[in-house]
C-alpha positions in Angstrom: 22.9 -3.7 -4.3 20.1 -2.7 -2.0 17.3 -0.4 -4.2 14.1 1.2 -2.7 12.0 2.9 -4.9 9.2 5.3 -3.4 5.7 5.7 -5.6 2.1 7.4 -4.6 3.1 10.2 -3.6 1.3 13.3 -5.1 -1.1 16.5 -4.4 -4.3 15.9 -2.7 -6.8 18.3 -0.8 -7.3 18.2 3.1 -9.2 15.2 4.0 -8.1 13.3 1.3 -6.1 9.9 0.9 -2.8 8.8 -0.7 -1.1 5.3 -0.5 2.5 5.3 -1.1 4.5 2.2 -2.1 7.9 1.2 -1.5 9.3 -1.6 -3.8 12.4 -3.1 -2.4 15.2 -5.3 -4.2 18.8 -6.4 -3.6 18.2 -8.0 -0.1 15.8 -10.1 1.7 12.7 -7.9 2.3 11.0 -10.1 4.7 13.8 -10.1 6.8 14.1 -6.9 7.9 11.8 -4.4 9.9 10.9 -0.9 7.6 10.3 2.2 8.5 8.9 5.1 7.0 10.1 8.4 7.8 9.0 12.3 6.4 11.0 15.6 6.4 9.2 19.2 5.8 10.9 21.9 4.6 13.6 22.8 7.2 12.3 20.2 9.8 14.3 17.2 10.7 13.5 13.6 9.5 11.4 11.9 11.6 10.0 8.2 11.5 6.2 8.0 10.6 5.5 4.4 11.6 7.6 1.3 11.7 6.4 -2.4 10.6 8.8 -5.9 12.0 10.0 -8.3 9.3 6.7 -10.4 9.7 4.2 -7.7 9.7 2.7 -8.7 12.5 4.1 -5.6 14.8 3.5 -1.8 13.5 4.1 1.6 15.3 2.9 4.8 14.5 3.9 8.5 15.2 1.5 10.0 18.0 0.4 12.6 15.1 -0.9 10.2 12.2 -2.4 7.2 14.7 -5.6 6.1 13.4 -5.0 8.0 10.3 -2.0 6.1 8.4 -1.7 2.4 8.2 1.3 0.4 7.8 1.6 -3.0 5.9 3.7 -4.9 3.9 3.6 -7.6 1.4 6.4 -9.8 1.7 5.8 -11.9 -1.3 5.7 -8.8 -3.7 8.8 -7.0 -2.0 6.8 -3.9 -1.1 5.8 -1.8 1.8 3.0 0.4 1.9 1.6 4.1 3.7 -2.0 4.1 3.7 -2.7 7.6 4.3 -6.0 8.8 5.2 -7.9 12.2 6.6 -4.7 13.6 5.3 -3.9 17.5 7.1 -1.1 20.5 5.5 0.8 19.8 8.3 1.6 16.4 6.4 3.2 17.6 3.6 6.7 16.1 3.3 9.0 14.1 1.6 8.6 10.8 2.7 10.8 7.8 2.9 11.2 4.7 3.3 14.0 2.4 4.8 15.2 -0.6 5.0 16.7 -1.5 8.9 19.3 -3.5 9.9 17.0 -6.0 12.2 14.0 -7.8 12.2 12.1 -5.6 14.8 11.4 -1.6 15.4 13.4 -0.2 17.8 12.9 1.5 20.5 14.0 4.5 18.9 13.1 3.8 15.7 11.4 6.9 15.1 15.5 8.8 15.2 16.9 5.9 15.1 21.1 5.9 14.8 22.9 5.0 11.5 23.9 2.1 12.4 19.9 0.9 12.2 19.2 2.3 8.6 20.6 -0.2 6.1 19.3 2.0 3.1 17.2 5.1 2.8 14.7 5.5 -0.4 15.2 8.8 -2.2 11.6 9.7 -1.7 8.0 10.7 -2.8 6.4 13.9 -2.2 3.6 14.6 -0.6 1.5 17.7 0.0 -1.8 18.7 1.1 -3.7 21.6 0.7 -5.5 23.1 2.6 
């Protein structure tokens, strides 16, 4: 049984940092591409960034580009969210997921179901402001 379990997650002022982790178990983690994703209050989910099976290929949201870094350690079974210069309009519950292939897809960021092998049940994060 596939089990991702979200950590870091917290309250932290404007400007601040927060790494969230993502521990993965029940499948092959270096296998498959990952994908963070968020959802605000009475927003829809949307992906954050995406990172392929390797590592080597990441992709970020317009919004947090040069703010949040993706990366994974494939040895360990975990992904990570390095978020820095945090803003309010980042508070969330974030995610992550485990996909169905080895790359991000094109639509990654609202991807169909068929992509998402298992979603995370979350951390929370907010800034203040």
């Amino acid at each position: 049984q596939v089990q991702l379990v979200e950590s870091g997650g917290g309250l932290v002022q404007a400007g601040g940092s927060l790494r969230l982790s993502c521990t993965a178990s029940g499948l092959i983690f270096g296998a498959y591409a990952m994908v963070w994703f968020r959802q605000a209050p009475g927003k829809e989910r949307e992906g954050v960034s995406c990172i392929g099976s390797s590592g080597e290929y990441t992709h970020y949201e317009d919004s947090v580009k040069g703010r949040f870094t993706i990366s994974r350690d494939n040895v360990k079974n975990t992904l990570y969210l390095q978020m820095n210069s945090l803003k309010p309009e980042d508070t969330a519950m974030y995610y992550c997921a485990a996909t169905a292939y080895t790359y991000c897809a094109s639509s990654w960021r609202r991807p169909s179901p068929a992509y998402i092998r298992k979603l995370g049940q979350g951390t929370q994060v907010t800034v203040s402001s």
